[in-house]
PANU-174845 format. One record per atom (N, C-alpha, C, O): residue in one letter; x, y, z. Coordinates in steps of 0.2 Angstrom, whole numbers, plus 2048, in hexadecimal, padded with zeros to 3 digits. Example, Ala and Ser with C-alpha at 12.3 -4.5 7.8 and 13.67 -1.06 7.14 Angstrom:
A8427E4827A83E7EA827A8427F0827A8477EF82AS8407F5823S8447FB824S840800827S843806828
# end
This chain:
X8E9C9840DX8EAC92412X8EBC95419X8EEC9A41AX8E9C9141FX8E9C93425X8EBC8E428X8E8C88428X8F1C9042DX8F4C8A431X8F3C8B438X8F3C9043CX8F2C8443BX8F0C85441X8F6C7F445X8F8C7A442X8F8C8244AX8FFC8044DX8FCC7E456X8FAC8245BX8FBC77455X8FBC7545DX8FFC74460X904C7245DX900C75468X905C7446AX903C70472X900C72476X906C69471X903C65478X907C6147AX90DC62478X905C5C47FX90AC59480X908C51481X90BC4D484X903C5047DX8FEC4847BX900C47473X8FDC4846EX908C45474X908C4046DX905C3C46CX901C3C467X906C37471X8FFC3246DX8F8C3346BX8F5C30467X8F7C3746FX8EFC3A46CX8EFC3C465X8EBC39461X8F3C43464X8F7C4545DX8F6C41457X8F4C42451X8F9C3C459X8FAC34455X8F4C30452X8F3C2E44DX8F1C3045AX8ECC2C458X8E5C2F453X8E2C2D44EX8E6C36458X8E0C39453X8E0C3844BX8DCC36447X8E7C3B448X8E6C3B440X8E8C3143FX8E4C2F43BX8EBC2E442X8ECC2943FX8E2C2543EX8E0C22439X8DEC25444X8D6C23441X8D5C2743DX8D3C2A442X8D5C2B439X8D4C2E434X8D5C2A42FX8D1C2842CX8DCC2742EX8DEC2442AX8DCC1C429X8DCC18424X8D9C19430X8D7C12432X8D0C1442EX8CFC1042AX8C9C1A42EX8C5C1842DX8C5C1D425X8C0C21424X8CAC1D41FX8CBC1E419X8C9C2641AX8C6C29415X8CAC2941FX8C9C3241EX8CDC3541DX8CDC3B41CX8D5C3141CX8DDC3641CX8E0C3141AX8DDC2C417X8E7C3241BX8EDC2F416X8F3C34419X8F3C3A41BX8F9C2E419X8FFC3141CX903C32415X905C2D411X905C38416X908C3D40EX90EC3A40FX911C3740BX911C3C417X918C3A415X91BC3B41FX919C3E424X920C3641EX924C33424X92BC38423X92FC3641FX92CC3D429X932C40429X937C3E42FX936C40434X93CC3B42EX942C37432X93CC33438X93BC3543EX939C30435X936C2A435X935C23432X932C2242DX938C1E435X93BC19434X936C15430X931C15433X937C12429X930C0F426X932C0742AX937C0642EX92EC02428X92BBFD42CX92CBF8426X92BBFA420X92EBEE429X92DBEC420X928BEB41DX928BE9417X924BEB421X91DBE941CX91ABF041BX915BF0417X91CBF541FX916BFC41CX910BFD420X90CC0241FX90FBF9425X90ABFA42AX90DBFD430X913BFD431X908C02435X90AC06439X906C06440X901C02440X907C08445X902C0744AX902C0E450X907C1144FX8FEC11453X8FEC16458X905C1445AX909C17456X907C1045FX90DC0C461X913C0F45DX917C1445EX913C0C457X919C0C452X91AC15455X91DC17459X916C17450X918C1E44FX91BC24455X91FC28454X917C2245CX918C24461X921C20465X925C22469X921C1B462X928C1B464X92FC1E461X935C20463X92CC1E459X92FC24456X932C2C457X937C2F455X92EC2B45BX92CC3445EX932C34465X935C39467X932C2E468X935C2C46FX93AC2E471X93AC31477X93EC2D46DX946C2F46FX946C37471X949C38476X943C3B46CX942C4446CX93FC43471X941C47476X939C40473X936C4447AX93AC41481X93AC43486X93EC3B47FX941C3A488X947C3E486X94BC3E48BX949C40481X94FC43483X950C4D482X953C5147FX947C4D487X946C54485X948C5648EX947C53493X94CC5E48EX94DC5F494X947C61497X945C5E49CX944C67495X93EC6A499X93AC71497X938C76499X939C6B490X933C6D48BX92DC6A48EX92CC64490X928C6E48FX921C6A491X91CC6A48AX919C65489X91BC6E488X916C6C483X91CC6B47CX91FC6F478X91DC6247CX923C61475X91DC5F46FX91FC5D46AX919C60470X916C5B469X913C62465X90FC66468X916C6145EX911C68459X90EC64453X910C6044FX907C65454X900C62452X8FDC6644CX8F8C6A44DX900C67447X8FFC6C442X8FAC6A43CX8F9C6443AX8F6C7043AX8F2C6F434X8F3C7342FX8F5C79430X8F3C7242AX8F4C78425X8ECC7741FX8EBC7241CX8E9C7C41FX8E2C7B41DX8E2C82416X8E2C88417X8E2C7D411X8E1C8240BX8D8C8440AX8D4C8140EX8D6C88406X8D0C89404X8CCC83401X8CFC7F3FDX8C5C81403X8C2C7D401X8C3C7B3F9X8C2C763F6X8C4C853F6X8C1C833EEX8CAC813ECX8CBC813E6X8D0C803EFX8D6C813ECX8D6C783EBX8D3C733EEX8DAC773E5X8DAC6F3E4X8E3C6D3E5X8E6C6F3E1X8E5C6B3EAX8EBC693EDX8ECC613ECX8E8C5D3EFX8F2C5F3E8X8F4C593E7X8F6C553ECX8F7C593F1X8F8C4F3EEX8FAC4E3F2X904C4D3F3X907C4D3F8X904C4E3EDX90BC503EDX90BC5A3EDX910C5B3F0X909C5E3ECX909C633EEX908C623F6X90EC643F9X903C603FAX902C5F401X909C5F407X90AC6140DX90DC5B401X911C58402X918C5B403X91BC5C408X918C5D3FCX91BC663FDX91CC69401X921C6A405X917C6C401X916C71405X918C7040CX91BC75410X916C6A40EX916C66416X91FC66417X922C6841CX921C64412X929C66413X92BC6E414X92EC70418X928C70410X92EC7A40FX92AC7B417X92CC7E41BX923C79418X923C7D41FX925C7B427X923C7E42CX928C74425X92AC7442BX932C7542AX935C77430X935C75424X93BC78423X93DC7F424X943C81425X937C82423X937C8A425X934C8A42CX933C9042DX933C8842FX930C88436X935C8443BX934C83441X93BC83438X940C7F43BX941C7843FX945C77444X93CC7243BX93AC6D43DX93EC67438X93EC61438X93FC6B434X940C6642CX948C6242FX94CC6042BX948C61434X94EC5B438X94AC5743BX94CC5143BX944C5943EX940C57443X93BC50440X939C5143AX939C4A444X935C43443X92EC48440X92BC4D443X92DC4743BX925C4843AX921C44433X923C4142EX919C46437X916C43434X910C47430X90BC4A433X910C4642AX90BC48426X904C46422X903C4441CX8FEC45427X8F7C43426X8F4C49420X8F5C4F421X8F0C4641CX8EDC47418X8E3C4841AX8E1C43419X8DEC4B41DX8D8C4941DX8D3C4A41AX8D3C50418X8CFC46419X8CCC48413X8C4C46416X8C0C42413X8C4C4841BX8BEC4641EX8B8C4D420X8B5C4E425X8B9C5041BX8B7C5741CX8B7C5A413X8B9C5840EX8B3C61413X8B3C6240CX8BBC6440BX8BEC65406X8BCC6540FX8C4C6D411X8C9C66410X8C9C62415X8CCC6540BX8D2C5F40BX8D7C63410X8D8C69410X8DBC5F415X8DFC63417X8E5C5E419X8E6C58416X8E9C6241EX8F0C5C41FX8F0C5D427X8EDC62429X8F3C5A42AX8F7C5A432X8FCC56432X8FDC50430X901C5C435X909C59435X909C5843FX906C5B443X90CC52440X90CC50446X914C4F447X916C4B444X918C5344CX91DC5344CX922C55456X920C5445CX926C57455X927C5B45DX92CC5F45CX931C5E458X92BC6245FX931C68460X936C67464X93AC6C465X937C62466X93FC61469X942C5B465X941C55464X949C61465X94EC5B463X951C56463X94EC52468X956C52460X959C4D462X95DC4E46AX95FC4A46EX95FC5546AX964C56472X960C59475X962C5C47AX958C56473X954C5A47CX952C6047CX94EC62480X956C65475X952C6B479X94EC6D473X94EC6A46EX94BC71475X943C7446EX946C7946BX94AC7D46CX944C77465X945C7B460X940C82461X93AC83462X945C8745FX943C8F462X93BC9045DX93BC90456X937C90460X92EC9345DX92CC9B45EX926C9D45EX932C9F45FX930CA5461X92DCA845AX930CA7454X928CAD45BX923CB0453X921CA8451X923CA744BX91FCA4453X91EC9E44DX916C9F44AX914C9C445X914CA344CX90CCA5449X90DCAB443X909CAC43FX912CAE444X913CB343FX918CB143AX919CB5436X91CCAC438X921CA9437X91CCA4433X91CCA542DX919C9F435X914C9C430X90FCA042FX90CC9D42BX90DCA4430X90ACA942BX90CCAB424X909CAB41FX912CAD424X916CAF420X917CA941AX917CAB414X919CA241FX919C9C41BX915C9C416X916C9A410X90EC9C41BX908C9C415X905C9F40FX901C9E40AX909CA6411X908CAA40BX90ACA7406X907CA5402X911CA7407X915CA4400X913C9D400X915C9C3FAX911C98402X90EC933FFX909C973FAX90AC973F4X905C993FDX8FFC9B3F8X901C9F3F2X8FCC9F3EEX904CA23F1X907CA43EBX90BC9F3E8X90AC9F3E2X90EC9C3E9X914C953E7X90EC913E4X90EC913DDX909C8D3E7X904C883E4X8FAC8D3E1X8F4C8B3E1X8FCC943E0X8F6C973DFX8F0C973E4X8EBC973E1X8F0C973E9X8ECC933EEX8E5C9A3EFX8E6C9F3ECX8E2C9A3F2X8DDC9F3F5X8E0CA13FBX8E2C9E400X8E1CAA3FAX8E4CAB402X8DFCAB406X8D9CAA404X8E1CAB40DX8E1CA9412X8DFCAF416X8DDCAF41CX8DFCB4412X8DBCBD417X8D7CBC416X8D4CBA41BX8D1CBC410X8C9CBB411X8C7CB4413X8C1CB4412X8CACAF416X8C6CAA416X8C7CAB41EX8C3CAA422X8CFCAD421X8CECAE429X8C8CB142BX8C5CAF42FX8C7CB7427X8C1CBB429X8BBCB9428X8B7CBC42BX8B9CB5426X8B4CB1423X8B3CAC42AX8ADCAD42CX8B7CA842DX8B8CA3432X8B7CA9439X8B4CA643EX8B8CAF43BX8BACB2440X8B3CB2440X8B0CB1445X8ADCB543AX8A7CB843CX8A4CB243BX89DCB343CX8A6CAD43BX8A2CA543EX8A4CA4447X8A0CA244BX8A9CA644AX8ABCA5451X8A7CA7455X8A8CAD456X8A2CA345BX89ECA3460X8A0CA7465X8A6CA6465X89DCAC469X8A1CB046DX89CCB0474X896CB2473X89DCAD478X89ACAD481X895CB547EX896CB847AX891CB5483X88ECB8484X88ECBC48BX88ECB9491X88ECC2489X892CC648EX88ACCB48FX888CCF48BX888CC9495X882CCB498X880CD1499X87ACD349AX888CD549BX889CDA49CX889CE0499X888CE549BX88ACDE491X88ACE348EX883CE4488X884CE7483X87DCE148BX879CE2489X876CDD482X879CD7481X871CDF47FX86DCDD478X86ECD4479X86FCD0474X86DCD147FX86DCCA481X86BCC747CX86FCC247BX866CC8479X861CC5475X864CC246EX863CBD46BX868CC746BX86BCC7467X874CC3467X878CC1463X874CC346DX87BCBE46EX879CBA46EX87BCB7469X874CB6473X872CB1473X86ECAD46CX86FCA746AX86BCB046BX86BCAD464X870CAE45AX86FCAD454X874CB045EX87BCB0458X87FCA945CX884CA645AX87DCA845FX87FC9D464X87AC9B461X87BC9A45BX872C9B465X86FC95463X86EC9245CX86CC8D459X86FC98459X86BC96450X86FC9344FX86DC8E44CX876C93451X87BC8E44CX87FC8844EX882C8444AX87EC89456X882C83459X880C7C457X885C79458X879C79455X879C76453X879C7344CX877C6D44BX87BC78448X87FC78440X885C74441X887C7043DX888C77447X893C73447X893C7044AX898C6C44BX88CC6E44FX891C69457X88CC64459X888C6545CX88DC5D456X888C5645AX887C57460X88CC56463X882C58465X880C5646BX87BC5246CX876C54469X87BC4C470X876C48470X870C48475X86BC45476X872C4D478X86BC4E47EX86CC54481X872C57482X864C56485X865C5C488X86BC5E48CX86AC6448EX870C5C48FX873C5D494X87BC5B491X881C5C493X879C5A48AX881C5B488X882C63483X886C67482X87AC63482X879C6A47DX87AC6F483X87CC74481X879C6F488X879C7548DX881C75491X883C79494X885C6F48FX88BC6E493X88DC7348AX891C7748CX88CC72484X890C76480X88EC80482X892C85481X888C7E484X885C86484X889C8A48AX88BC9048BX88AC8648CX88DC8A494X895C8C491X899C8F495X896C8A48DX89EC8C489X89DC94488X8A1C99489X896C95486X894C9A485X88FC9F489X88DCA4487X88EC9D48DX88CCA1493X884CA4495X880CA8497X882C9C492X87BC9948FX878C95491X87CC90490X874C93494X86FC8D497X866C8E491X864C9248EX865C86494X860C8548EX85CC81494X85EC7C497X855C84495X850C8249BX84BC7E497X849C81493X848C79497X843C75496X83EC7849AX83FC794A0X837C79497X832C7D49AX82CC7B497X829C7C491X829C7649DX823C7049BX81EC7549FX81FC794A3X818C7449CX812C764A1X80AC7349BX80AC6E497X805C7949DX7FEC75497X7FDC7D496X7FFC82499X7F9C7C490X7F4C8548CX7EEC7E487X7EEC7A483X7EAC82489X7E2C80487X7E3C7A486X7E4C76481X7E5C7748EX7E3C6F490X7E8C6848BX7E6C62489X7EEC6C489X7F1C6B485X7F8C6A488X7F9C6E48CX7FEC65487X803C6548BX809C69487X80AC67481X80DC6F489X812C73486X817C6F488X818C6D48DX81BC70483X824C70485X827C74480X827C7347AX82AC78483X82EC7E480X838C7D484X83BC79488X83AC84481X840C84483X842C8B485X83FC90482X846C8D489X847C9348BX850C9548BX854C9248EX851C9A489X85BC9C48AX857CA248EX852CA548EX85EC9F492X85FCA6497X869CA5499X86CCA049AX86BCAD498X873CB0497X875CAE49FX871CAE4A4X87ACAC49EX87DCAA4A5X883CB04A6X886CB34A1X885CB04ADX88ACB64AFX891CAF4B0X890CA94B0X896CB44B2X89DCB04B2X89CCA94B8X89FCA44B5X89ACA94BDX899CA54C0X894C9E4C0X896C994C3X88ECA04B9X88AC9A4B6X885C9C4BBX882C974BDX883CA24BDX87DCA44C1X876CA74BAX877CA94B4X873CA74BCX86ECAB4B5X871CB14B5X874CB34BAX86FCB54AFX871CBC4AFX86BCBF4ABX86ACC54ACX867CBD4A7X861CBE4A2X85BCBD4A5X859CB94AAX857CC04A2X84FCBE4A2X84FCB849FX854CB749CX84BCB349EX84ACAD498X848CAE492X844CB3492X849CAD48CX849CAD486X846CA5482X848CA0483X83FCA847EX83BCA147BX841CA0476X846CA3476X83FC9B472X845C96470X843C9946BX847C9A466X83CC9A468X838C9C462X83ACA3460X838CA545AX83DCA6464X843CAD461X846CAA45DX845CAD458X84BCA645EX850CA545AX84FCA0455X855C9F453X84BC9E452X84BC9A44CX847C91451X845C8F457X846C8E449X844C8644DX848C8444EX846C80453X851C8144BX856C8044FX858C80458X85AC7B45BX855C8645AX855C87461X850C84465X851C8446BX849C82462X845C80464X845C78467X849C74465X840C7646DX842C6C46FX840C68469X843C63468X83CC69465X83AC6445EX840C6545AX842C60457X844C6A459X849C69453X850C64456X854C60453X84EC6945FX855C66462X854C60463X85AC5D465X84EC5C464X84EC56466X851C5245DX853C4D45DX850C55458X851C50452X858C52452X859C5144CX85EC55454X863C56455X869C51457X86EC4E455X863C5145DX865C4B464X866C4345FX86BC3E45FX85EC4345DX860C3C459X865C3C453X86AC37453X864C4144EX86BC3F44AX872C3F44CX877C3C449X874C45453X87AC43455X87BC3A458X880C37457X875C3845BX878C3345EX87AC2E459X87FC2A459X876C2E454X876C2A44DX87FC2B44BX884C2644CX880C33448X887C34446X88BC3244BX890C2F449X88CC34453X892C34456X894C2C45AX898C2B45EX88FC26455X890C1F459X896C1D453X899C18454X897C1F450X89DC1E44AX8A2C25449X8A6C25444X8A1C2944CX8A5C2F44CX8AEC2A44FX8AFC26454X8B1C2B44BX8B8C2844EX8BBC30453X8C0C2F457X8B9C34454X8BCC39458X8BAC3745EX8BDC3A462X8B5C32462X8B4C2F469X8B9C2B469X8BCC2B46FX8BCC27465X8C1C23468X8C5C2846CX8C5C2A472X8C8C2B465X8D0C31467X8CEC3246DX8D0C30472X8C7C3846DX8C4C3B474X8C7C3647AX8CCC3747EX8C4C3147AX8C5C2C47FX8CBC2C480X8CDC2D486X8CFC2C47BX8D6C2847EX8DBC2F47FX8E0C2F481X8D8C3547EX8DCC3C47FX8D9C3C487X8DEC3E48BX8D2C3A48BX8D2C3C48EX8D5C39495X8D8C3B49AX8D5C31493X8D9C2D496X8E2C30498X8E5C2F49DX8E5C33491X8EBC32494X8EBC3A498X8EFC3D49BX8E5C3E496X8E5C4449DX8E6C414A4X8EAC434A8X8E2C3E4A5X8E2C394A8X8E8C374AEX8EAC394B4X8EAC344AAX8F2C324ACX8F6C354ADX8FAC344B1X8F6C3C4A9X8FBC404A9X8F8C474AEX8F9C4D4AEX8F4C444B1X8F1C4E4B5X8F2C4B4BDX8F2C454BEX8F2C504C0X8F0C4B4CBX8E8C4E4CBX8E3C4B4CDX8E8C534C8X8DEC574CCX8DEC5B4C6X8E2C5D4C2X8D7C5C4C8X8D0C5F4C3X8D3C654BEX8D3C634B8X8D6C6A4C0X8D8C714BDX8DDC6D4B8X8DCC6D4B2X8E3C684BCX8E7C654B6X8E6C624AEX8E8C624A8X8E0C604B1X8DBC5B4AEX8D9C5F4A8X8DAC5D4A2X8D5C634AAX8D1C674A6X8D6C6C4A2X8D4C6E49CX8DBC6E4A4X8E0C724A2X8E3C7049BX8E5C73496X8E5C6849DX8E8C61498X8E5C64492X8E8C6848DX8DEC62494X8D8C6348BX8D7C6748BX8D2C68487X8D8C6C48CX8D6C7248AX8DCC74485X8DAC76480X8E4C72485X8E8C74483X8E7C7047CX8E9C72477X8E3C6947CX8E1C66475X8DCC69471X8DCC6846BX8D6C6D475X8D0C6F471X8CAC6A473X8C6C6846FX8CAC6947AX8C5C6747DX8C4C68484X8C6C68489X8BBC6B481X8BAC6F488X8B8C6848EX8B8C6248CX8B6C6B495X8B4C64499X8AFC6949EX8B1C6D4A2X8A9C6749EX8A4C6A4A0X8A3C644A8X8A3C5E4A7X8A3C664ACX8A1C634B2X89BC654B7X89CC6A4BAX895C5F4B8X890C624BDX892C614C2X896C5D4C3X890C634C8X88FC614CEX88AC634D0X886C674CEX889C5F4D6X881C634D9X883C664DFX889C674E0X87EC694E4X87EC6B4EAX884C694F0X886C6E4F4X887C634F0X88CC604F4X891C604F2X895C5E4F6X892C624EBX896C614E6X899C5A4E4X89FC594E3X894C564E4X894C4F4E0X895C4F4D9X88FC4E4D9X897C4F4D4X898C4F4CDX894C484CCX894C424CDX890C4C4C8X88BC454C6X88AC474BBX888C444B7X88DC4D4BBX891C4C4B1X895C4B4B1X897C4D4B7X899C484ACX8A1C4C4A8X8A0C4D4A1X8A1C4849EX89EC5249EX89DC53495X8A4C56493X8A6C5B496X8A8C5348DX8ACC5448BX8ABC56483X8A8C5247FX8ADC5F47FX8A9C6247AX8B2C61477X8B7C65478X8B2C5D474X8B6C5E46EX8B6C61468X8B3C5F463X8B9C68468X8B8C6A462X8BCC6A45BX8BBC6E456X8C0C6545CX8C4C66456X8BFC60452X8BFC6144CX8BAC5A453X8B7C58451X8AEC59454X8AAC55455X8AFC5F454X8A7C62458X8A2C5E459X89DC5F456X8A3C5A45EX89FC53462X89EC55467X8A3C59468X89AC5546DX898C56473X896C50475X891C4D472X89BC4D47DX89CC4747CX89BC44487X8A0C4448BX895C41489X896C40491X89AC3C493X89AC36490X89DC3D497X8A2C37498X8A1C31499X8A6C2D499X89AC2E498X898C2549AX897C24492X897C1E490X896C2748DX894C28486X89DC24486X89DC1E487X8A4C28486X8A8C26483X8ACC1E488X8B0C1A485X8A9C1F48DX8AEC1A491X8A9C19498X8A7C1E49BX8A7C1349BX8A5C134A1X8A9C164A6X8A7C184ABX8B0C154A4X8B5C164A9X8B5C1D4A9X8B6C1F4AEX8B3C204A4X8B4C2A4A4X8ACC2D4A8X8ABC334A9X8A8C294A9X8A3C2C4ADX8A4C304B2X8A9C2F4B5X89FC344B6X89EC394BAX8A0C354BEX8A6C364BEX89EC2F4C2X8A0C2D4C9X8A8C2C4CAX8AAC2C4CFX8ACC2B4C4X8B1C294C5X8B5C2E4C7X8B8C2E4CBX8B4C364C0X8B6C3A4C4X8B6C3E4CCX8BAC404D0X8B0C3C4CCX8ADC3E4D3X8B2C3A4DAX8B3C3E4DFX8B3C334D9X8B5C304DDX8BDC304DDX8C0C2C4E0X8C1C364D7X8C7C384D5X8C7C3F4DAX8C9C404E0X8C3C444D6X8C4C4A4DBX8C2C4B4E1X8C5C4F4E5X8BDC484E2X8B9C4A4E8X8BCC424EFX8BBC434F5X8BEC3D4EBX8C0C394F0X8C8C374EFX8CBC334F3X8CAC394EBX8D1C364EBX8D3C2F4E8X8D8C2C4EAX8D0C2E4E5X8D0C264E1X8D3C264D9X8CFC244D5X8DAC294D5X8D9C2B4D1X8D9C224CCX8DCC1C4CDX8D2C254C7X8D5C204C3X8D9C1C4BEX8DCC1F4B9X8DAC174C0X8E0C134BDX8DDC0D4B8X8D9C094BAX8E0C0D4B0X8DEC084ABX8E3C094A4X8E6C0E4A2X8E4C034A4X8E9C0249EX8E6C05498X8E0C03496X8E9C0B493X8E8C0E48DX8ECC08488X8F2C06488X8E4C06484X8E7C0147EX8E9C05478X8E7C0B477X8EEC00473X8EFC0246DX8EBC00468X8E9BFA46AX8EAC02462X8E7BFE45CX8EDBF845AX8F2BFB459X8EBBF0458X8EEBEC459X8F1BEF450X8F0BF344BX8F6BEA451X8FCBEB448X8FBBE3446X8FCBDE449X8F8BE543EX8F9BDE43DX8FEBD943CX8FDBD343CX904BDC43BX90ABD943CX90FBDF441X90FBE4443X915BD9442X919BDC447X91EBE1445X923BDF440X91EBE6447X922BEC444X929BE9447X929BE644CX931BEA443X935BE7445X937BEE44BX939BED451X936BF2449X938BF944EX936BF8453X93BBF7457X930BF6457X92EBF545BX930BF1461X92DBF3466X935BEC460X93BBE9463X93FBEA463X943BE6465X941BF1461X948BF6463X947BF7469X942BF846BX94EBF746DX94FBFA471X951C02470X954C0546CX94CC05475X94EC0C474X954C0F474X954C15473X95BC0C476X960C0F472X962C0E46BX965C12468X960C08468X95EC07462X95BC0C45EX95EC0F459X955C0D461X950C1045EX951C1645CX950C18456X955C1A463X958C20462X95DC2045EX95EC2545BX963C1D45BX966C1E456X964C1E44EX966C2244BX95FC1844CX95DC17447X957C1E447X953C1D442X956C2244AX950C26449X955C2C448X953C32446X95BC2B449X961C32449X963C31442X968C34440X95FC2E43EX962C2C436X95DC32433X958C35436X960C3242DX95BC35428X957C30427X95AC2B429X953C30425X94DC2A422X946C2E421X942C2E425X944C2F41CX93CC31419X93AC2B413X93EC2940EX933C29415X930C2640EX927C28410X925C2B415X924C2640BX91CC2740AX919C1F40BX919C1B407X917C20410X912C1A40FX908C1B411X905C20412X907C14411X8FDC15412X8FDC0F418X8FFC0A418X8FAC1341DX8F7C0E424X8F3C0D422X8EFC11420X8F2C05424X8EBC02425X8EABFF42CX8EDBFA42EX8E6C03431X8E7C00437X8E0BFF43CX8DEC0543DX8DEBFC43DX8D9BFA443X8D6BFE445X8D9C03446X8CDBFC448X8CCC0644BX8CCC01453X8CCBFB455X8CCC07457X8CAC0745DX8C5C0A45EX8C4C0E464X8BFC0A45AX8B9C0D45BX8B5C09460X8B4C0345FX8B3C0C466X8AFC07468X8A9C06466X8A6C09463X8A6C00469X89DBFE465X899C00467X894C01463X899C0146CX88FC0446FX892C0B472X898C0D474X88CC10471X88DC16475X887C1647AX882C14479X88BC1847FX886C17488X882C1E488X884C24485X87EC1D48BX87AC2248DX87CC23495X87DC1F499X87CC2A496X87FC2D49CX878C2B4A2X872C2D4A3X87BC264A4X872C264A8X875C284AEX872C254B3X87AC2B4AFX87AC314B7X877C354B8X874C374BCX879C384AFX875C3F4AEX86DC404AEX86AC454B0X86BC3A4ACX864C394AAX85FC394B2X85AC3B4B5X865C344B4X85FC324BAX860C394BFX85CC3B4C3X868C3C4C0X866C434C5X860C464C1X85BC464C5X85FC484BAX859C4E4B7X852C4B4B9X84DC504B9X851C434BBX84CC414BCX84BC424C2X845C414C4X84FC454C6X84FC434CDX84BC4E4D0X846C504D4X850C514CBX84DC574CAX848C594C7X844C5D4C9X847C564C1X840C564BEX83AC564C6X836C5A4C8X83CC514C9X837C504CEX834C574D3X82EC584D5X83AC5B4D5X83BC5F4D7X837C654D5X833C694D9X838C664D0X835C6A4CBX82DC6C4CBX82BC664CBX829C6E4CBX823C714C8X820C734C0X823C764BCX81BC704BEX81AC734B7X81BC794B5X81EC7A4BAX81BC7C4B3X81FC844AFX81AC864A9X81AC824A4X816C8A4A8X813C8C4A2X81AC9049FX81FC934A1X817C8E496X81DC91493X81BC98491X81EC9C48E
# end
């Protein structure tokens, strides 16, 4: 079993991500620890996050309070949901959390059934609870879980996972040809990209550009594709590479049938809400660009930004990998588009917009506590198990970036035919 320990400072995101899991039947909440139950059993982004309330205002000067954990047994291992359960208690009890609000998601939206405990590391008196060795210390945990429930260890399947992990391409050290295509064969196996300019915003994570290369051969029209290695700066660093090296994967016919089934899967993908609504409260919570970008990157979200020559910002692509989606900003929200950033960093206009909640079909009585209420009643013991049923905030139509489209149109122009 392999546990993965987040550490942020976007509760509500936290919340919201596992709870639509739960709204579109992919999870289930195992279990609520010094978490106040509700009388009817329904629950809301809201409810949960006020929950949590009291520990983060009365945190002194912890900056990252929220721990966003997974514990991932082996595909072939069969864990019950009271095992899940189990287990979610002894490790946050041996992690020293077992006093601590948490919450236990179940997902089953993957072959890997797994859990995420959503909780925070500061106390009821404000200060954090000591995390020193917490990686070698749930390591440890993990062992003995998997001995306790028989489970698949966790040495060969790390290793298994590390020689799947994508590595930049370092130009410098030679055999180009063969880094770059240990990327292209398989990027498009793990990650939805719906167009040329979202699949070259994931490549450049990697140190890779993908050129369109139209031209004719015996009075015939070509369109090919070309990689060429980029140096630290995003300048070329390679000769060009045909795309027919590396398999038909890499090629514009496979990538173009790519493009259409992502766009198919990620108009229902529920990680664009969360995306949306994680990017929004960066948003709120950052003054400029490096803050900005800094925010997501601490959740596992890279932000790809074009500019052109004046340094106008005409993309903004956002690469979520914990639900490996490649996503332009006018795709998730009009409001997340290029221009807006654009007229954030470069003019000083920061965006301002109310972040909505998913509606509760009844009225939680907690929710009309006053927060000194709130904080005494949340200082009780109280655990139970319940199942949310709650609203998506998916939104309905996905936008096409037409910033992005009409600068390429405008470059297309520029350009000259190119034999391939």
């Amino acid at each position: 079993m392999i546990a993965k320990i987040g550490k942020g400072s976007n509760m509500y995101g936290a919340i919201l991500y596992n709870q639509q899991k739960v709204d579109r039947e992919n999870g289930a909440v195992l279990l609520l620890n010094k978490i106040p139950d509700t009388v009817d059993g329904t629950y809301s982004v809201a409810y949960f996050n006020k929950c949590f309330e009291p520990y983060l205002l009365a945190n002194i000067k912890t900056e990252k309070m929220v721990r966003h954990i997974s514990l991932n047994p082996d595909p072939s291992d069969k864990v019950s949901d009271e095992q899940f359960t189990e287990m979610a208690r002894v490790y946050m009890e041996r992690m020293g959390y077992g006093n601590q609000p948490y919450i236990v998601f179940k997902h089953t939206d993957i072959d890997r059934t797994h859990i995420h405990i959503v909780s925070t590391c500061v106390g009821i008196n404000g200060k954090k609870i000591p995390d020193d060795y917490d990686h070698k210390r749930s390591m440890a945990i993990c062992r003995n879980l998997e001995q306790k429930y028989n489970l698949q260890k966790a040495s060969e399947q790390e290793k298994k996972q590390d020689n799947k992990v994508f590595k930049p391409v370092g130009y410098h050290k030679g055999n180009i040809k063969s880094q770059i295509a240990s990327v292209v064969r398989y990027l498009p196996k793990h990650y939805s990209f719906s167009s040329m300019g979202s699949y070259n915003a994931l490549l450049s994570l990697f140190n890779i550009t993908a050129e369109e290369v139209k031209g004719e051969r015996d009075g015939q029209s070509v369109n090919g594709l070309v990689y060429v290695a980029l140096d630290e700066n995003g300048n070329k660093a390679s000769n060009p590479f045909k795309a027919s090296l590396f398999g038909k994967d890499a090629g514009v016919t496979q990538l173009q049938k790519h493009f259409e089934q992502s766009k198919e899967k990620m108009k229902t993908n529920p990680a664009r809400s969360v995306l949306k609504n994680t990017i929004e409260l960066a948003i709120h919570a950052t003054g400029n660009e490096a803050e900005f970008k800094k925010e997501l990157t601490e959740q596992g979200i890279n932000t790809v930004i074009r500019r052109n020559n004046e340094g106008r910002i005409y993309g903004m692509t956002f690469i979520d990998h914990e639900s490996r989606t490649v996503w332009n900003g006018s795709q998730l929200d009009r409001n997340l588009s290029a221009n807006v950033f654009n007229d954030w960093w470069n003019n000083g206009n920061k965006p301002e917009f109310k972040i909505q909640d998913s509606p509760v079909s009844k009225t939680n009585e907690l929710d009309s506590l006053p927060t000194k209420d709130l904080f005494e009643f949340i200082s009780q013991e109280h655990s139970t198990n319940s199942d949310l049923g709650l609203l998506s905030l998916l939104p309905d139509a996905q936008r096409e970036d037409y910033e992005e489209e009409q600068f390429a149109i405008r470059m297309n122009k520029k350009k000259k035919g190119r034999r391939v």
